[in-house]
N, C-alpha and C positions, 0 to 999 in steps of 0.2 A: 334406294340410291344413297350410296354414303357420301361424307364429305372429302374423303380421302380419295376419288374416285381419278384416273390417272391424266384425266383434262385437267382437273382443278389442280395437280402437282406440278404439271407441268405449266398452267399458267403461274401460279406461283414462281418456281424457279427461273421463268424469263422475267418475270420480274424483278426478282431478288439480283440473277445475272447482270441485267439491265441497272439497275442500281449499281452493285458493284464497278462495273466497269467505267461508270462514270464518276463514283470516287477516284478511280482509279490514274481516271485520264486526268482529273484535276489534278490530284498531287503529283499527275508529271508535269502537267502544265506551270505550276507554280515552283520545282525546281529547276525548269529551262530558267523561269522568268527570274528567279535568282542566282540560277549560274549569270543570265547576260545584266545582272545589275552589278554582282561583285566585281566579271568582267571590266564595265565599265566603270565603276570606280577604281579597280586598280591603274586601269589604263589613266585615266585623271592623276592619282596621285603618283605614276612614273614620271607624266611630262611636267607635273607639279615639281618635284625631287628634281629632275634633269636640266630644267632649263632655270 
């Protein structure tokens, strides 16, 4: 029985997947949360400038 045996690559690659995709979702996560921070400081410094 080796180790390369096609249970243990496939648990491997759900794994690895699994990681991956949670990298994944954090770095979208954390450019929404800086699209709506830049958002809102531009918004602040429009009614800053305008009024």
């Amino acid at each position: 029985m080796g180790r390369n045996n096609e249970r243990n690559i496939k648990i491997h690659n759900d794994k690895l997947h699994k990681a991956q995709d949670k990298a994944k979702q954090a770095e979208i996560l954390r450019k929404e949360k800086l699209k709506a921070i830049v958002k809102k400081f531009n918004d602040q410094n429009n009614t800053d400038n305008n009024g």
